[in-house]
FISE-839768 format. One record per residue: x, y, z of N, C-alpha, C in turn. Coordinates in steps of 0.02 Angstrom, whole numbers. Each point is the difference from the previous one (the first is absolute). Layout:
N
+--------+--------+--------+--------+--------+--------+--------+--------+--------+
!    n_X !    n_Y !    n_Z !   ca_X !   ca_Y !   ca_Z !    c_X !    c_Y !    c_Z !
+--------+--------+--------+--------+--------+--------+--------+--------+--------+
!      X !      Y !      Z !      X !      Y !      Z !      X !      Y !      Z !
...
+--------+--------+--------+--------+--------+--------+--------+--------+--------+
//
This chain:
106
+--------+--------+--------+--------+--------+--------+--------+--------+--------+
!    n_X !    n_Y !    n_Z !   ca_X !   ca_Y !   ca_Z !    c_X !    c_Y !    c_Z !
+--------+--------+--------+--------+--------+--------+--------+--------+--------+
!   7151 !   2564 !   2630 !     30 !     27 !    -60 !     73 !     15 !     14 !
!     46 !    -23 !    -43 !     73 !     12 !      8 !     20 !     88 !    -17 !
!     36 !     20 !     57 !      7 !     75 !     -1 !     90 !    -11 !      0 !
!     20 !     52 !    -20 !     61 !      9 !     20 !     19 !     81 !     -2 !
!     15 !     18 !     40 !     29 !     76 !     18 !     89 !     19 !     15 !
!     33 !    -49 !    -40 !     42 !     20 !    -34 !      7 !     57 !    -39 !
!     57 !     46 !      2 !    -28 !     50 !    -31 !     59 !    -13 !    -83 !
!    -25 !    -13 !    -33 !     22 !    -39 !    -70 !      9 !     42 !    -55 !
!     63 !     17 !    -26 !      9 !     51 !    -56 !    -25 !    -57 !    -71 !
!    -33 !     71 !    -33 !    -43 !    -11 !    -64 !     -3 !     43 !    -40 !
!     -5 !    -10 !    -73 !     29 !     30 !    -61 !    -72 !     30 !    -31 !
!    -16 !     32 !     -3 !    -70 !     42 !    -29 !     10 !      3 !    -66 !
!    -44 !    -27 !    -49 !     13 !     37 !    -73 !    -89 !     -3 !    -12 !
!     11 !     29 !    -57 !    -51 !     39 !    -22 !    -11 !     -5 !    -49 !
!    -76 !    -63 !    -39 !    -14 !    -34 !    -58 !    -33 !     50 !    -61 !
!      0 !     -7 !    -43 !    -46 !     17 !    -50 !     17 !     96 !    -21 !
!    -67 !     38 !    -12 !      0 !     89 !    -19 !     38 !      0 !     45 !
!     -8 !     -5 !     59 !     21 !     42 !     77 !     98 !      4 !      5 !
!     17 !    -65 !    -43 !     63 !     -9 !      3 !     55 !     61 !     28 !
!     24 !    -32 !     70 !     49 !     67 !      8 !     64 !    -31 !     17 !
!     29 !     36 !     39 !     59 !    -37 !     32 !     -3 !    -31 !     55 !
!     40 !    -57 !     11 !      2 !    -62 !     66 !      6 !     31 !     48 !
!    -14 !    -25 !     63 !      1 !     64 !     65 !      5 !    -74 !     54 !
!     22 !     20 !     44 !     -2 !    -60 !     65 !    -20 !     54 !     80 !
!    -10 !    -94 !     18 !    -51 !     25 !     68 !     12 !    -60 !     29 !
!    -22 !      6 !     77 !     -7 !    -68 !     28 !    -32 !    -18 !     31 !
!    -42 !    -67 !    -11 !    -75 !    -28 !     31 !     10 !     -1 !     85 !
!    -22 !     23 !      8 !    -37 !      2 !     82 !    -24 !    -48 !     26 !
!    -47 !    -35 !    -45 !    -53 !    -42 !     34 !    -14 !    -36 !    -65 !
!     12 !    -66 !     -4 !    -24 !    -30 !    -57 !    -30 !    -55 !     13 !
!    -68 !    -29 !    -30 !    -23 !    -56 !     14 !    -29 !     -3 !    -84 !
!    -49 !    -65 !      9 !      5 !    -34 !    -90 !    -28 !     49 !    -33 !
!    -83 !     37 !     28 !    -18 !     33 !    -58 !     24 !     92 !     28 !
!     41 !     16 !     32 !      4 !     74 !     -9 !     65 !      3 !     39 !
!      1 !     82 !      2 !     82 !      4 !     43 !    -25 !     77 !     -4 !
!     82 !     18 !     60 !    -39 !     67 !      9 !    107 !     34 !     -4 !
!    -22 !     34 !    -64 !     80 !     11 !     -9 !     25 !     97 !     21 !
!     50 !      4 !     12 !     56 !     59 !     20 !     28 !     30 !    -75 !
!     -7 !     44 !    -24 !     62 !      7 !    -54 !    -10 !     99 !     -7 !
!     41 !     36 !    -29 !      1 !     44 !    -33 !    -37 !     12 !    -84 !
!     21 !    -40 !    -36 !    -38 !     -2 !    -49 !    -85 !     15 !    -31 !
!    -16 !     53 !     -6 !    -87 !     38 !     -7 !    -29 !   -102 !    -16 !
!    -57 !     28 !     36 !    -55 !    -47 !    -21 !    -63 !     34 !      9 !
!    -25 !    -22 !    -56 !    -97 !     29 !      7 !    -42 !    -57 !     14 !
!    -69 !      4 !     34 !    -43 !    -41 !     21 !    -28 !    -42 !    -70 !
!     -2 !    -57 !      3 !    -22 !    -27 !    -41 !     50 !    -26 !    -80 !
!     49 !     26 !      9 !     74 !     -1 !    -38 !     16 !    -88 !      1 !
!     28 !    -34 !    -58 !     10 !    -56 !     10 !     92 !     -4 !     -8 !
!     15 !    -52 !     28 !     69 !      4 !     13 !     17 !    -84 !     -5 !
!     67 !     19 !    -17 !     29 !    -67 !     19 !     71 !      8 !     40 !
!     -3 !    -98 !     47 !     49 !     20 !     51 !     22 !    -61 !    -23 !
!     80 !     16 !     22 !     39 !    -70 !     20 !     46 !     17 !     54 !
!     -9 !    -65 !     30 !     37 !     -6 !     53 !      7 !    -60 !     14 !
!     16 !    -41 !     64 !     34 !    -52 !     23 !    -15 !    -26 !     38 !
!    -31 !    -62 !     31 !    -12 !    -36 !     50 !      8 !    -46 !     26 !
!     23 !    -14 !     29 !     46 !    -67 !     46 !     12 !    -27 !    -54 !
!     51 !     26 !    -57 !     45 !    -35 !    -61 !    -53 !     -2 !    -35 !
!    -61 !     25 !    -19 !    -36 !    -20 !    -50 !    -18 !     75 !    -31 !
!     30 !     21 !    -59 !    -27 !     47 !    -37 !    -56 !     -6 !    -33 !
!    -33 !     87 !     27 !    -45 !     10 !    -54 !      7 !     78 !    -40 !
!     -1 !    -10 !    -88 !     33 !     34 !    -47 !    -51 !     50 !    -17 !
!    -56 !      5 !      2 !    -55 !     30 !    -27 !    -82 !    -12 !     21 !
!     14 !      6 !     58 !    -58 !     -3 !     59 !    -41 !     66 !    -26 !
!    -45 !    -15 !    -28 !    -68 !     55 !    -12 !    -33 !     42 !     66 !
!     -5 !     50 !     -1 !    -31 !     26 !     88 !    -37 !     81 !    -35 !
!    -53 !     13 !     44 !    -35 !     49 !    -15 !     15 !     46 !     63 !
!      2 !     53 !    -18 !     14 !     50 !     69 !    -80 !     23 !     29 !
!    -11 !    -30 !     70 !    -65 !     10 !     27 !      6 !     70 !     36 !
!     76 !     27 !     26 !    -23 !     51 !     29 !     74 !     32 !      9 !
!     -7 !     49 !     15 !     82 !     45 !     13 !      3 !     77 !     50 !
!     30 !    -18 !     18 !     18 !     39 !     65 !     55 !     16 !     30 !
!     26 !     87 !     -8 !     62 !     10 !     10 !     16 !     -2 !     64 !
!     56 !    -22 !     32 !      8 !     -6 !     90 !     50 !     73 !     15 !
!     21 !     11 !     45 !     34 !     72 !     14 !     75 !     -6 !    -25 !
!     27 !    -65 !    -24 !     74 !     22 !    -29 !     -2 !     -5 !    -56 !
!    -80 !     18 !    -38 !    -20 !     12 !    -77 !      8 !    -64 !    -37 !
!    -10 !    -63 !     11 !      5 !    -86 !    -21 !    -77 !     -6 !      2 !
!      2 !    -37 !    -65 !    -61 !    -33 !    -19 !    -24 !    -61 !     34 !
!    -52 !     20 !     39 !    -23 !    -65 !     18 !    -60 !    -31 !    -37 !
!    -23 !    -47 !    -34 !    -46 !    -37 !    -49 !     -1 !    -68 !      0 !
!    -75 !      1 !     28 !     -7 !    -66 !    -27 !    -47 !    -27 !    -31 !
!     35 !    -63 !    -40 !      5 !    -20 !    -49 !    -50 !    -67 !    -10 !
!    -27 !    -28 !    -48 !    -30 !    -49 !     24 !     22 !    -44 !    -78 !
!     18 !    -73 !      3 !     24 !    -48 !    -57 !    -68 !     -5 !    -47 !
!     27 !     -7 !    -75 !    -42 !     -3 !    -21 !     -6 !    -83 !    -53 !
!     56 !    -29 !      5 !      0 !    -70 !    -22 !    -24 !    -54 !     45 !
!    -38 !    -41 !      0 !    -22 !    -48 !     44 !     52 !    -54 !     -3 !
!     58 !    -29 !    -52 !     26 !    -49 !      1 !     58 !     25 !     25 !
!     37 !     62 !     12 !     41 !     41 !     20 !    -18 !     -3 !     69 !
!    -47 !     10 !     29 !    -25 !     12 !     63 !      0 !    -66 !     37 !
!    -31 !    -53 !    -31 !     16 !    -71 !     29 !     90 !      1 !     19 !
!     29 !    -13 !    -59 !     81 !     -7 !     -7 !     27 !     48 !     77 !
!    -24 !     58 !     -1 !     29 !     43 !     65 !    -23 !    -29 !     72 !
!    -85 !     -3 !      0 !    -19 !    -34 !     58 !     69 !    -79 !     14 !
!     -2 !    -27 !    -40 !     42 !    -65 !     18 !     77 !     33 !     29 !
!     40 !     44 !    -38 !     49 !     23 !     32 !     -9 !     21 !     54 !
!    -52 !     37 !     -1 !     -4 !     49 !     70 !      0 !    -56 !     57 !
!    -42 !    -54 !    -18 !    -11 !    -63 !     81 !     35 !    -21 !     -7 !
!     70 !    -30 !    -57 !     69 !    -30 !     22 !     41 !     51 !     37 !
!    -13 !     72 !    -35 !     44 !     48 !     66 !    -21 !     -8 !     61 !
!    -58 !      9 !     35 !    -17 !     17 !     51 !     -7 !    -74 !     55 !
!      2 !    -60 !    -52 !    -10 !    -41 !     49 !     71 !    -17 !     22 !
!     50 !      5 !    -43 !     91 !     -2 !     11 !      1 !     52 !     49 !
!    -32 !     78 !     10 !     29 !     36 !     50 !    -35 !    -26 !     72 !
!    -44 !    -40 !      2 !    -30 !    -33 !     46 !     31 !    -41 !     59 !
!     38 !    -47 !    -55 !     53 !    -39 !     47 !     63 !     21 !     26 !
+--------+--------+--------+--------+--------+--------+--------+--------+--------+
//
């Protein structure tokens, strides 16, 4: 499975009732179906979110993700992760992710 631990700034917004303000963070650990992101911005368990961010030149604008879990670390940063919730979104990333990782290869 293509991983990348880049640590990748990403734009948080927040769909539908819940609507709040945009907040950023940055992925830790991302592979196709989950990631495990850094940010300040409150998150609750089970909260759905959307991210964009950037990957080896290939944007993604509105990546669907559910918050599986959250956990404050000692300099008070959110750690959560997240798991994708689009399957054709998730393909599209897996493919970026193995053109990144097989380019950092050589």
């Amino acid at each position: 499975m293509a991983r990348s631990s880049v640590h990748t700034p990403v734009l948080l917004r927040f769909p539908g009732e819940v609507a709040r303000e945009d907040g950023w963070g940055r992925l830790l650990e991302l592979c196709a179906s989950s990631a495990k992101l850094s940010t300040q911005t409150p998150l609750d368990r089970g909260e759905q979110v959307r991210l964009a961010f950037e990957v080896n030149g290939e944007r993604f604008a509105d990546l669907r993700a559910r918050v599986e879990s959250v956990d404050r670390d000692e300099d008070g940063f959110l750690a959560a992760d997240l798991s994708f919730q689009d399957e054709v979104e998730k393909r599209r990333l897996a493919r970026s992710l193995a053109d990144l990782l097989s380019r950092q290869v050589l």
